[in-house]
C-alpha positions as CSV (number, residue, x, y, z in Angstrom):
1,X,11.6,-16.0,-25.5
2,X,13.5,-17.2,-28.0
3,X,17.4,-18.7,-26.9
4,X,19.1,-18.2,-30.4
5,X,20.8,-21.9,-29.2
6,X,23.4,-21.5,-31.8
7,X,24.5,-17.9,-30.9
8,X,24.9,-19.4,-27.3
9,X,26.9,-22.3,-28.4
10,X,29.2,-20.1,-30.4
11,X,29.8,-17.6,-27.4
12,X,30.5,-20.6,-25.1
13,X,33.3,-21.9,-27.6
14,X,34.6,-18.5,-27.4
15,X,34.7,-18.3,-23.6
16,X,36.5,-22.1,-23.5
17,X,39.1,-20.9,-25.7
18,X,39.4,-17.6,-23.6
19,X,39.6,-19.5,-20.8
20,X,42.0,-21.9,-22.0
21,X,44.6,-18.9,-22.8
22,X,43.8,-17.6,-19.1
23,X,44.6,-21.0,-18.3
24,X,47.8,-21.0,-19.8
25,X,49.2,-17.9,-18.6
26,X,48.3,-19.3,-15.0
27,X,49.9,-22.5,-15.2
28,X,53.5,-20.5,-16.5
29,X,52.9,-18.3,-12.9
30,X,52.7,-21.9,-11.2
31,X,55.8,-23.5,-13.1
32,X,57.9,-20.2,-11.5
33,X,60.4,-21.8,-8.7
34,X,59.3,-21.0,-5.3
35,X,61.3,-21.7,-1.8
36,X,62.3,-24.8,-0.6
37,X,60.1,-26.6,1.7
38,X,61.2,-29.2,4.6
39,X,59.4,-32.0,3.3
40,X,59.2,-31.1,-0.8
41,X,56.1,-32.4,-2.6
42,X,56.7,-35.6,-4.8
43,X,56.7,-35.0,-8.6
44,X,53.7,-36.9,-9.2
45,X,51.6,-34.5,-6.2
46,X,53.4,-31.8,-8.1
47,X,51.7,-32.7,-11.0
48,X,48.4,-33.8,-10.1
49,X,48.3,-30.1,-7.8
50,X,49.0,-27.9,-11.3
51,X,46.5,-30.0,-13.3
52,X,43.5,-28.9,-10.1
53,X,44.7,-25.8,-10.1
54,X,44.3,-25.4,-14.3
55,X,41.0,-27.1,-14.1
56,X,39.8,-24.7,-11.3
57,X,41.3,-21.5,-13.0
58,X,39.7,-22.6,-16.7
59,X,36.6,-23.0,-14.9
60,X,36.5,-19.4,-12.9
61,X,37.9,-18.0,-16.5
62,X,34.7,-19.4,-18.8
63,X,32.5,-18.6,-15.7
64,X,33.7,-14.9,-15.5
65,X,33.3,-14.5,-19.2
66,X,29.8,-16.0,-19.4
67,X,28.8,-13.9,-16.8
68,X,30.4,-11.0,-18.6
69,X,28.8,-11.7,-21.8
70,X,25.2,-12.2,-20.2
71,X,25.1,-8.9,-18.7
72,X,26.1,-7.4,-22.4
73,X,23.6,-9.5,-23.9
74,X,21.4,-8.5,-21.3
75,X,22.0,-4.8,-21.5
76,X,21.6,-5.1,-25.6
77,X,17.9,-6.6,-25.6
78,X,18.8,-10.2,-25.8
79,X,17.4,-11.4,-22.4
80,X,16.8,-15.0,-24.1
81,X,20.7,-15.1,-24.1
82,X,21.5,-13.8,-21.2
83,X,19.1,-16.2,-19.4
84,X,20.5,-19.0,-20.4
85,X,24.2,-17.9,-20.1
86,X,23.2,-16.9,-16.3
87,X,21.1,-20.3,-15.8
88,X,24.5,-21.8,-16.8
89,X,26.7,-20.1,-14.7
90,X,24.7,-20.3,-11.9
91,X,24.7,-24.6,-12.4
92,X,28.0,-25.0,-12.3
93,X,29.1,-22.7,-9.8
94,X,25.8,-23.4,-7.5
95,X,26.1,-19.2,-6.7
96,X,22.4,-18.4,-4.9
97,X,23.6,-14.6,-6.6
98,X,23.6,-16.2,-10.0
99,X,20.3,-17.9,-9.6
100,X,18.7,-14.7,-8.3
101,X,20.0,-13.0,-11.5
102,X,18.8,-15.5,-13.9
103,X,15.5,-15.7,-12.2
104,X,15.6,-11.7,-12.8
105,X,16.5,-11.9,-16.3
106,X,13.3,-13.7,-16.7
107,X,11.2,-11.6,-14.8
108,X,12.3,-8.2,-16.0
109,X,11.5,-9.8,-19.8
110,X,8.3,-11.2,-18.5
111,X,8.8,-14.7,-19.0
112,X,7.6,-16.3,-16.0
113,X,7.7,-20.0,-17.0
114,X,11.4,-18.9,-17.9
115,X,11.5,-17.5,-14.2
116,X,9.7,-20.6,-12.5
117,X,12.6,-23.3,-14.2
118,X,15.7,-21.1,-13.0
119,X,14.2,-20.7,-9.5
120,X,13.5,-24.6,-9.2
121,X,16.8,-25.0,-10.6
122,X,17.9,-22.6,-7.5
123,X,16.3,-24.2,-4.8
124,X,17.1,-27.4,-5.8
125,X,21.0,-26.6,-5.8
126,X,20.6,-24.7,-2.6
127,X,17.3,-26.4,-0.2
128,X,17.6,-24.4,2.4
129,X,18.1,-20.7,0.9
130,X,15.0,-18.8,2.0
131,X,15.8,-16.4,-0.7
132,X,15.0,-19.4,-3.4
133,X,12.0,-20.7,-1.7
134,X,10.8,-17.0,-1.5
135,X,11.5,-16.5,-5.3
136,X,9.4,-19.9,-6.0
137,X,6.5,-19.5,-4.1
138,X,6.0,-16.1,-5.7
139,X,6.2,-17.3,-9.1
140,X,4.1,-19.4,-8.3
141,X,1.5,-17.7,-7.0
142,X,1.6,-15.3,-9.5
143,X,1.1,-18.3,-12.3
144,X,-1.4,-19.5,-9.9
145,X,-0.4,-22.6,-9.2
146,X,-1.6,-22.2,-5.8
147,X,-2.0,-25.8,-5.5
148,X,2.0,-26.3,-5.5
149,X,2.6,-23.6,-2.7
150,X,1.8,-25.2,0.6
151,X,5.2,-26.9,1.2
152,X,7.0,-23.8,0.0
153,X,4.6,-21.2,2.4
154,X,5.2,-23.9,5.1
155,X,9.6,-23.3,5.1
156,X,9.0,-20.0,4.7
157,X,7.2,-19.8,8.2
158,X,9.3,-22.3,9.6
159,X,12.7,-20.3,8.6
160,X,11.3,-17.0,9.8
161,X,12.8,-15.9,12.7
162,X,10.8,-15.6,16.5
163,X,10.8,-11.5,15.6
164,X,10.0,-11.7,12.0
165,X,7.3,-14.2,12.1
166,X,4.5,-11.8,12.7
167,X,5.2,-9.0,9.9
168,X,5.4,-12.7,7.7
169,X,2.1,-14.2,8.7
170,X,0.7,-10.4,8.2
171,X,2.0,-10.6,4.8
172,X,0.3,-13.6,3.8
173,X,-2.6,-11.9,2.2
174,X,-1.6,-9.6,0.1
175,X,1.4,-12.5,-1.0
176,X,-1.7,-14.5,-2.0
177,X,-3.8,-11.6,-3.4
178,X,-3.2,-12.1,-6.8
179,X,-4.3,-15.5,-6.7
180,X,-7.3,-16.0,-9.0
181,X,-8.8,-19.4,-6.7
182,X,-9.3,-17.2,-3.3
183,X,-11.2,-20.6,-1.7
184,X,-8.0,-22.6,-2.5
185,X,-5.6,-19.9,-1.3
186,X,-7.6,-19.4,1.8
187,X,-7.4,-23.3,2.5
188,X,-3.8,-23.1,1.8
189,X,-3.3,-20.7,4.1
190,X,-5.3,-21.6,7.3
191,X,-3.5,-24.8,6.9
192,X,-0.1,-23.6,6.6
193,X,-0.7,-21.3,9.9
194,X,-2.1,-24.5,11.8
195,X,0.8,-24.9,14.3
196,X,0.8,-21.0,14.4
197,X,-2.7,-21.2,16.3
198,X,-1.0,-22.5,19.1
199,X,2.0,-19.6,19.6
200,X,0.6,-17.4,21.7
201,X,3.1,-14.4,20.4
202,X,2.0,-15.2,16.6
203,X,-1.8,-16.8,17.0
204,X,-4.2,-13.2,16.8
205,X,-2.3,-12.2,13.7
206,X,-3.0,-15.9,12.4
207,X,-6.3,-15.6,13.1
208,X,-6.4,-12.0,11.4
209,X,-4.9,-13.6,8.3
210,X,-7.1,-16.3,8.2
211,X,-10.1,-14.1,8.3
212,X,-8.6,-11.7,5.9
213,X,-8.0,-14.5,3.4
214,X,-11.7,-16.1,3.9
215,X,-13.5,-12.4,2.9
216,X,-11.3,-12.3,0.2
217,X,-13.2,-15.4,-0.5
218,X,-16.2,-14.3,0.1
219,X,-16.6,-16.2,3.5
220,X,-17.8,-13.4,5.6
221,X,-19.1,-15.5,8.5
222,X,-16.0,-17.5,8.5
223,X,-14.1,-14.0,8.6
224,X,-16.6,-12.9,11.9
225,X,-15.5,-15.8,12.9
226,X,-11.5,-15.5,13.0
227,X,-11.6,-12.2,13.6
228,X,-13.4,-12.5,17.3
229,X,-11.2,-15.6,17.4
230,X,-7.9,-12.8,17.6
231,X,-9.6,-10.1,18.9
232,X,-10.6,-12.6,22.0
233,X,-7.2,-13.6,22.1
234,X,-6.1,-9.9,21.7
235,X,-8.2,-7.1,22.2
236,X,-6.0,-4.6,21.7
237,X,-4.6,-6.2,18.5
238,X,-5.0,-3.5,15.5
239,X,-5.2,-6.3,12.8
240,X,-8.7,-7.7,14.7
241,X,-9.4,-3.9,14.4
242,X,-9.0,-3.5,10.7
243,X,-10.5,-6.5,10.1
244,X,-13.9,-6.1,12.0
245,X,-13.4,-2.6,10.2
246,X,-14.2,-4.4,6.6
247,X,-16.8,-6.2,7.7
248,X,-18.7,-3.7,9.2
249,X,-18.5,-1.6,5.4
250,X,-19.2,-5.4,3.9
251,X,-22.1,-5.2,6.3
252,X,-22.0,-8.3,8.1
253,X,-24.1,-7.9,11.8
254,X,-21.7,-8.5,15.1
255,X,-18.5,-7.0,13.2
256,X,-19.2,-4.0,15.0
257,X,-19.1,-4.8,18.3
258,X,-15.3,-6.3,18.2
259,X,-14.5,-2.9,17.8
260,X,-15.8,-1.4,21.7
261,X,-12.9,-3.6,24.0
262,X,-10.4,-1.7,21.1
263,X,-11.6,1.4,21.6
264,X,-12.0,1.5,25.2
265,X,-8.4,0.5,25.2
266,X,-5.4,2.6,23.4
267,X,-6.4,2.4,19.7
268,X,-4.1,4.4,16.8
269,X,-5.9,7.2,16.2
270,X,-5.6,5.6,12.3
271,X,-8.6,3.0,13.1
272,X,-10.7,5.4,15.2
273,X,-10.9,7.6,12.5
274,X,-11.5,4.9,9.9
275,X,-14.0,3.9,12.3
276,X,-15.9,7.7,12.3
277,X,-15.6,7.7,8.6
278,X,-17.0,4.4,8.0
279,X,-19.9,6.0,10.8
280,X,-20.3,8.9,8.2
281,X,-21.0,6.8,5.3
282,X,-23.5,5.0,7.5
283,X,-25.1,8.6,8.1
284,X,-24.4,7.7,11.7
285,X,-23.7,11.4,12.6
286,X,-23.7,11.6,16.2
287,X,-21.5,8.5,16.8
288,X,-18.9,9.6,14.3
289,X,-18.7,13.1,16.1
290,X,-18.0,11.3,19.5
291,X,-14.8,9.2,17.5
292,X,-13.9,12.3,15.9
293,X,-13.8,14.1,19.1
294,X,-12.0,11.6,20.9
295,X,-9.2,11.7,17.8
296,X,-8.7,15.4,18.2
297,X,-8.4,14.9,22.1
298,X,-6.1,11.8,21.6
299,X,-4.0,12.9,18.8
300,X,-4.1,16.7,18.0
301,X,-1.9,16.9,15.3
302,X,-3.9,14.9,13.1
303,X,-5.2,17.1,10.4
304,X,-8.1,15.8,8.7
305,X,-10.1,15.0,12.1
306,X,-10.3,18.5,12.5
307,X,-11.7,19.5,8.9
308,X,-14.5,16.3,9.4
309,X,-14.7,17.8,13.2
310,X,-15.6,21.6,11.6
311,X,-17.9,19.7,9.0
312,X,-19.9,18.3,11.8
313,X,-19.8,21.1,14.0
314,X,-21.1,23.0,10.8
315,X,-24.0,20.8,10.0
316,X,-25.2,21.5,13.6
317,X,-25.0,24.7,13.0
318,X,-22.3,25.0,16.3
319,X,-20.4,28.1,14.3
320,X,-18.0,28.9,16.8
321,X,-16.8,25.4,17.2
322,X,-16.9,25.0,13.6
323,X,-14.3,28.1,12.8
324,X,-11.9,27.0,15.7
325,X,-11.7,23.2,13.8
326,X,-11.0,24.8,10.5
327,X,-8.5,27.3,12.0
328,X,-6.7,24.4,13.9
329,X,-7.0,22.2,10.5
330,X,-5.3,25.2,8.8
331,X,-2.7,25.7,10.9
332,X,-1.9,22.0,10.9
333,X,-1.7,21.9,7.4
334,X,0.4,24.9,7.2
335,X,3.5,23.2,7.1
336,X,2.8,19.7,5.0
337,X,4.4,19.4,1.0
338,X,2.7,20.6,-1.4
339,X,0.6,18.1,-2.9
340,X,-2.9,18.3,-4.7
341,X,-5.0,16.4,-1.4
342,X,-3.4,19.1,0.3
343,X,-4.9,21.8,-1.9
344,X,-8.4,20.1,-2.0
345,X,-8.3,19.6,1.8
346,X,-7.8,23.5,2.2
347,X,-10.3,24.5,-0.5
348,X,-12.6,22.5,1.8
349,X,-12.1,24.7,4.9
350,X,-12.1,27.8,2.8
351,X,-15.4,26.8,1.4
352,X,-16.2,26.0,5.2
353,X,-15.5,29.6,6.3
354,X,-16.8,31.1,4.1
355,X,-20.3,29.1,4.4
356,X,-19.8,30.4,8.2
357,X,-19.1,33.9,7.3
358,X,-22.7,33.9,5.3
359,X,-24.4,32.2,8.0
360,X,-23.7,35.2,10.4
361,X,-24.7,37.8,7.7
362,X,-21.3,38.9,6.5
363,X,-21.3,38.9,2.7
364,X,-17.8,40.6,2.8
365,X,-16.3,38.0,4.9
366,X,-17.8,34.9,3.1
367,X,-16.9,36.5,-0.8
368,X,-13.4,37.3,0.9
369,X,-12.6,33.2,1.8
370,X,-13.9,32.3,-1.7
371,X,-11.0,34.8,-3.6
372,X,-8.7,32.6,-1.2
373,X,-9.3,29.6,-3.6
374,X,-6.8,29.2,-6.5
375,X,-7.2,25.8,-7.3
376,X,-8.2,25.5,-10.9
377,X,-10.4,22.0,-10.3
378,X,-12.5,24.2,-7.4
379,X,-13.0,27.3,-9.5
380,X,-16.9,25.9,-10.8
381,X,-17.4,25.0,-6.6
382,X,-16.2,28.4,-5.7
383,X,-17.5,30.2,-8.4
384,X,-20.9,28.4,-8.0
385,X,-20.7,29.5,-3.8
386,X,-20.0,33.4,-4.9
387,X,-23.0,32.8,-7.6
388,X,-25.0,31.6,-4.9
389,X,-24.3,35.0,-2.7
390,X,-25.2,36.9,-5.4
391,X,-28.3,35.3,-6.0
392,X,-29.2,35.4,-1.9
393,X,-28.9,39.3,-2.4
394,X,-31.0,39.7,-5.4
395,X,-28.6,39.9,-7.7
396,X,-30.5,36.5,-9.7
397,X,-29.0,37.6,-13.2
398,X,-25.5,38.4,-11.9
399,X,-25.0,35.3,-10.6
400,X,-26.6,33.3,-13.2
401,X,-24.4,35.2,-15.9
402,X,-21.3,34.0,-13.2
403,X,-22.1,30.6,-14.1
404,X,-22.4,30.5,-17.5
405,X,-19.2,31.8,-18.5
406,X,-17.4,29.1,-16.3
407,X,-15.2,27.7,-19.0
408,X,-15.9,24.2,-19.5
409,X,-13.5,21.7,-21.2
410,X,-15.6,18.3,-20.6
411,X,-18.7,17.3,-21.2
412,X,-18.8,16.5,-17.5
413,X,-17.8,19.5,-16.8
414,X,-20.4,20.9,-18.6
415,X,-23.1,18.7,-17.2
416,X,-22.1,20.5,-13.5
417,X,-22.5,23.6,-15.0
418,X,-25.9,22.9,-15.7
419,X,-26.6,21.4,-12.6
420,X,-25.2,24.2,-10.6
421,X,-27.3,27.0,-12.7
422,X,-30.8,24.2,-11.7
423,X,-29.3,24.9,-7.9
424,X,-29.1,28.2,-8.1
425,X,-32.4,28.9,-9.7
426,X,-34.6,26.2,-6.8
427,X,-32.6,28.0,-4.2
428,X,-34.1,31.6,-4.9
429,X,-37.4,29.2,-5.5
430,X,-38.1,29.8,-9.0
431,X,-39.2,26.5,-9.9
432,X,-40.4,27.4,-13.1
433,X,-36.8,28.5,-14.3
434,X,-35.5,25.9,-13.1
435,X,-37.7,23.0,-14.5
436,X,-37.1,24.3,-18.0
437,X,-33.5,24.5,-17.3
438,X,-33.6,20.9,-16.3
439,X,-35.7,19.8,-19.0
440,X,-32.8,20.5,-21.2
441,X,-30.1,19.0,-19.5
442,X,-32.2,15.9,-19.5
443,X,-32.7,16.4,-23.0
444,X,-28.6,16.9,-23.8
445,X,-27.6,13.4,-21.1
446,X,-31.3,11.4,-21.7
447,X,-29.1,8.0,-19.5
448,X,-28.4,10.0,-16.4
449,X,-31.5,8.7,-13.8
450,X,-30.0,11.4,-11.4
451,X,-31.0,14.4,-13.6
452,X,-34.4,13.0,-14.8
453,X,-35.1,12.1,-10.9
454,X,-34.4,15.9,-10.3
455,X,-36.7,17.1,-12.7
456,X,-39.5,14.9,-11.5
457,X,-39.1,16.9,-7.9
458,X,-39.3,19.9,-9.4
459,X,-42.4,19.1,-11.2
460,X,-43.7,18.6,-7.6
461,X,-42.9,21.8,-6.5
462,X,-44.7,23.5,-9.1
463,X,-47.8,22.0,-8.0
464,X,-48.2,19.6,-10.8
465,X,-48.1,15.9,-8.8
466,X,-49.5,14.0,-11.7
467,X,-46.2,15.0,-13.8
468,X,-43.8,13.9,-11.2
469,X,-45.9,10.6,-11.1
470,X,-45.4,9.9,-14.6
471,X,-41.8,11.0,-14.7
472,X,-41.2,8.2,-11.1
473,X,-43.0,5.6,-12.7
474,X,-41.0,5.6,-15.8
475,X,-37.6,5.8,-13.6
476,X,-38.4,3.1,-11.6
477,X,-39.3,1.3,-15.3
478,X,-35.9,2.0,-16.3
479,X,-33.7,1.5,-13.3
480,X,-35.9,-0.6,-10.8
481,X,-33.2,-0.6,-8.2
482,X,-33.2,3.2,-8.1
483,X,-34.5,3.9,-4.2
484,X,-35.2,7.5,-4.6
485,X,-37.8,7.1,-6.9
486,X,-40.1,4.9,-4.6
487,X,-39.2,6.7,-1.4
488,X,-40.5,10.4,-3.4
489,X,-43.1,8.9,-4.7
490,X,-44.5,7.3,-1.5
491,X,-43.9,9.9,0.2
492,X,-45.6,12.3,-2.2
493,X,-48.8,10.1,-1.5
494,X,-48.3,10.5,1.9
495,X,-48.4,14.0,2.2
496,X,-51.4,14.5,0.5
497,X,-53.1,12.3,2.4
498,X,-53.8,9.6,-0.7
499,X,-53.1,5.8,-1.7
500,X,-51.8,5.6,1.6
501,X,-51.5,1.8,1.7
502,X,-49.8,1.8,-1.4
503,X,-47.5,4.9,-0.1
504,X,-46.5,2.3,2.2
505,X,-45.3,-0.2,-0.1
506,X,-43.5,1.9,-2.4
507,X,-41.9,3.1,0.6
508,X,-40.7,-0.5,1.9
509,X,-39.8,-1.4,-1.1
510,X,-37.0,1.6,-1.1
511,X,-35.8,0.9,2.5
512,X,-35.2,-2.7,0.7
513,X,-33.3,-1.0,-1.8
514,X,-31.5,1.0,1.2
515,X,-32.0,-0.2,4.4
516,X,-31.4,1.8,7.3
517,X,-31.4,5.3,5.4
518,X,-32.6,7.5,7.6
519,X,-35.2,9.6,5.2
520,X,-36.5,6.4,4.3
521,X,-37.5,6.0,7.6
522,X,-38.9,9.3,8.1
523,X,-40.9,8.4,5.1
524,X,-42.1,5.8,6.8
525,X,-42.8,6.9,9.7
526,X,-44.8,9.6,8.3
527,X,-46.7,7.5,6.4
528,X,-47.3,5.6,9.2
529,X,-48.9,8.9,11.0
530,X,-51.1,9.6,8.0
531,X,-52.4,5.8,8.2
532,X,-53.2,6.7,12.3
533,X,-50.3,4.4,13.9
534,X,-48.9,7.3,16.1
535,X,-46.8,5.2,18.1
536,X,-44.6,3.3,15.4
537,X,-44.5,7.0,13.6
538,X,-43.3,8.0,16.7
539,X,-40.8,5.5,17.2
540,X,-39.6,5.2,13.4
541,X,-38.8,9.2,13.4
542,X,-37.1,8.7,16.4
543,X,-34.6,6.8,14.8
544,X,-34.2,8.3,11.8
545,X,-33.7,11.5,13.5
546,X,-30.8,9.9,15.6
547,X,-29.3,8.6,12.7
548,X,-29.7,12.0,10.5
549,X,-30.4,15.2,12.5
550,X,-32.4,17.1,10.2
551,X,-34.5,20.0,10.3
552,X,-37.3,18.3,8.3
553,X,-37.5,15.0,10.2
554,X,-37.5,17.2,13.2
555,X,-40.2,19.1,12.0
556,X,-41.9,15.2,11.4
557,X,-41.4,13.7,14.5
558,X,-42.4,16.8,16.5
559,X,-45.6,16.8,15.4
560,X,-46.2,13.6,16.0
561,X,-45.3,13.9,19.4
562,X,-47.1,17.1,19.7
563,X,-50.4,14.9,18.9
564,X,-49.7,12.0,21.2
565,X,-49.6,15.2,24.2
566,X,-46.0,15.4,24.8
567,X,-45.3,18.2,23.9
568,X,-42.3,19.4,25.9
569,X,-40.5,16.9,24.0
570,X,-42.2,18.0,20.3
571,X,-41.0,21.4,21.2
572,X,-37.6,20.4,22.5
573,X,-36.7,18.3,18.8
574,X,-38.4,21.9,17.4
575,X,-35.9,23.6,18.9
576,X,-33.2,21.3,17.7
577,X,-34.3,21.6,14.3
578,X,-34.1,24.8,14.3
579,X,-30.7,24.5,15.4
580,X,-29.8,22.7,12.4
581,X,-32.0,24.9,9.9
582,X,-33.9,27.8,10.9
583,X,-34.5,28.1,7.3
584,X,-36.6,25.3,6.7
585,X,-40.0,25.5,5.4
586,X,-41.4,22.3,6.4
587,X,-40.1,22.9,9.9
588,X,-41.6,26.3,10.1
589,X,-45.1,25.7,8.4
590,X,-45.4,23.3,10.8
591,X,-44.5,24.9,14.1
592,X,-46.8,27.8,12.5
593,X,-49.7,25.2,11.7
594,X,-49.6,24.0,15.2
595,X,-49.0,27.3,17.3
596,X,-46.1,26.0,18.9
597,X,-43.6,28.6,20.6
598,X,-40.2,26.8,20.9
């Protein structure tokens, strides 16, 4: 910034000789005769009175026209002036309101150095305004000088009030979010909130903050650790919730388990549903439907747990169930603003119904909820769905021609287009189509792993296992992290019976890559039956059919325990794969293979 010092010495002249005239004028007011009093003044404390009372209104005259002319300078792009006619004003009058406004100036013209000298000017004139230690610890932070903060965050806590105390300590991490040193703003932290460990009414939201600022830097155990600290001290205490909440997603073991004495109590239905979605993402299916269920039972009016709650109810094929949810969802979201989450959240249940209506045969019905979408970012979903009827009726041409003149403004866009055609064509099972159709958009986006993975199973399914080798090895050359690649081709080996040891270690090295997916494991665990370990196939599918109900891994672990002789139980995990699939061709060939009637 640059303070033109000359332009400011000129302007305060001005305002002394303003001032001065001001002056003058109120000194003739004061000279005016006024009523006798019982005991008169003496002509000396006459005199000595009028010369204060000049000084005083010569002062509040230059003070009202500095001010005056900062805010002009201010308002015509000269914040370097303005600054330092504010600074100014603010010194001699010691006005916390001038300081603030000084400090501002700064701000607002981005000069935080500028920013940090007015608001130690301000808390040195005034020690004990929170609003000045406030405005210098902020600057502060935000120049991170973290190191200088500690006495600063320490008044602040200590001037908080008994009520205001807790929404402060909450605070505390996202005040000390922008700092780039997390270990150092941690450390100042905990230690600020030392005494605060031993107020009962303040302690779990200390020890939230604490574990809050120590996985911000990285310190996961240390995080466990405070937030089992609070949640011990607290059960019920959302923050713990929350908390335990990140580290389950960051993956840390234990974090978990602090959630069950919260959710046995009163939780907001906010963190239980957080909760199922972070169960989702796990592809933990069946636990997330209980959370959701207890959200739609425990808060009704909450919209979105009654669109995941149809989505579930969907996947396990529960149709009924699953058109109640979205009519509930629909209802509830009736009333809500317009807003484009809104829109989205409705094509979903449209998509939804319409996925029900084809389920039960009724063509009409499902093409009828997909003219219900108007929302031009869902038209290539939609219009891929109505392709997708066509194509289930015959009509392979039709809907192909559908998809191509999808208007396409992106390259992205584009790209989907493509993609959605390579469905459409492995979903009527015309594999040959649809590896030639691939082959090109490999050819036109040669960096995208997903679409060169894609054609690599479709080389599979036209019989031709030695080109989907080729294609997974050079995938996994290019992007050795890429899971899906090992898990296909292990499991590739698998099912024909070959390599099987080193099926096995392509297919540990991609529950490495993702541990705990559940087709991994049924990978696994098939391979496992190939290599004659019954028992840990057994037990592997089991879990990975917990974990994912699918009609595949159903069709796996059923015939496994069909082979160890328990059959009642193969046929009863038949049965519920059929629930989720009828339509599936492994699950079928092998209930047909076996002779099972389930």
């Amino acid at each position: 910034m640059d303070y033109y010092g000359s332009m400011v010495q000129t302007l305060r002249l001005r305002a002394i000789t303003l001032a001065c005239i001001l002056a003058a004028g109120a000194s003739t007011v004061q000279a005016q005769p006024v009523p006798a009093e019982p005991l008169p003044p003496t002509a000396a404390e006459t005199e000595a009175a009028v010369s204060s009372e000049e000084a005083t209104a010569a002062l509040n005259a230059e003070l009202f026209y500095e001010l005056l002319l900062s805010e002009i300078t201010a308002s015509n792009g000269d914040p370097g002036t303005a600054y330092t006619l504010m600074l100014e004003a603010a010194r001699r009058s010691r006005d916390g309101q001038l300081y603030r406004r000084a400090t501002d100036i700064a701000l607002q013209s981005r000069s935080a150095e500028y920013a940090l000298v007015a608001a130690k000017a301000w808390k040195e004139a005034l020690p004990q305004s929170r609003d000045a230690n406030r405005y210098l610890l902020q600057i502060l932070i935000a120049l991170n000088r973290i190191g200088e903060t500690p006495e600063l965050l320490q008044q602040e806590l200590a001037s908080s009030s008994a009520r205001s105390r807790v929404g402060t300590v909450q605070a505390l991490p996202q005040l000390y979010g922008r700092a780039s040193d997390k270990t150092q703003a941690a450390a100042v932290v905990e230690k600020a909130l030392a005494l605060e460990l031993n107020n009962p009414a303040v302690a779990p939201t200390a020890w939230v903050t604490i574990g809050r600022m120590r996985l911000a830097a990285g310190d996961k155990p240390g995080a466990l650790d405070a937030a089992r600290r609070s949640a011990t001290l607290e059960p019920t205490n959302d923050g713990a919730a929350l908390l335990a909440l990140q580290l389950m997603e960051e993956g840390v073991a234990g974090a978990e388990a602090l959630l069950t004495p919260y959710l046995a109590g009163k939780p907001l239905a906010e963190i239980r549903m957080t909760y199922a979605r972070a169960l989702l993402e796990a592809q933990r299916y069946a636990d997330a439907r209980t959370q959701i269920e207890a959200v739609t039972r425990e808060k009704p009016d909450m919209p979105e747990a009654w669109l995941v709650q149809a989505s579930l109810d969907l996947q396990a094929d529960q149709l009924p169930q699953a058109e109640a949810s979205l009519q509930k969802f629909l209802t509830l979201l009736e009333p809500l603003p317009a807003s484009e989450p809104r829109s989205n959240a409705r094509t979903q249940a449209y998509l939804m119904l319409s996925q029900i209506a084809e389920k039960r045969g009724d063509v009409a019905q499902a093409e009828a909820w997909l003219t219900r979408i108007d929302s031009p970012s869902a038209q290539l979903t939609a219009q891929s769905r109505r392709a997708g009827l066509l194509a289930r009726q015959g009509k392979v041409t039709e809907a192909r021609a559908i998809l191509r003149t999808l208007p396409a403004k992106t390259p992205e866009e584009e790209r989907q287009k493509l993609i959605a055609e390579v469905q459409l064509l492995r979903e009527v099972k015309d594999f040959q189509a649809a590896y030639d159709l691939q082959a090109q958009a490999v050819a036109k986006y040669p960096d995208d792993v997903d679409l060169a993975y894609d054609h690599a199973m479709l080389a599979e399914r036209l019989g031709k296992p030695d080109l989907m080798e080729r294609q997974l090895r050079q995938i996994i050359a290019r992007q050795p992290d890429y899971h899906h690649a090992y898990n296909a081709l292990g499991y590739s080996f698998a099912e024909r019976g070959i390599r099987l040891p080193e099926a096995k270690e392509l297919i540990a090295k991609a529950l490495e890559l993702a541990p705990g997916d559940p087709f991994i494991t049924d990978s696994l665990g098939w391979v496992e039956f190939k290599l004659g370990r019954r028992a840990e196939a057994a037990s592997l599918l089991e879990q990975a059919f917990k974990k994912q109900p699918d009609a595949e891994i159903a069709a796996h672990w059923g015939e496994v325990l069909w082979t160890l002789g328990q059959r009642d139980q193969a046929l009863s995990v038949w049965r519920d794969g059929l629930k989720i699939n009828a339509d599936n061709d492994t699950l079928k060939e092998t209930i047909k293979r076996l002779g099972a009637r389930p």
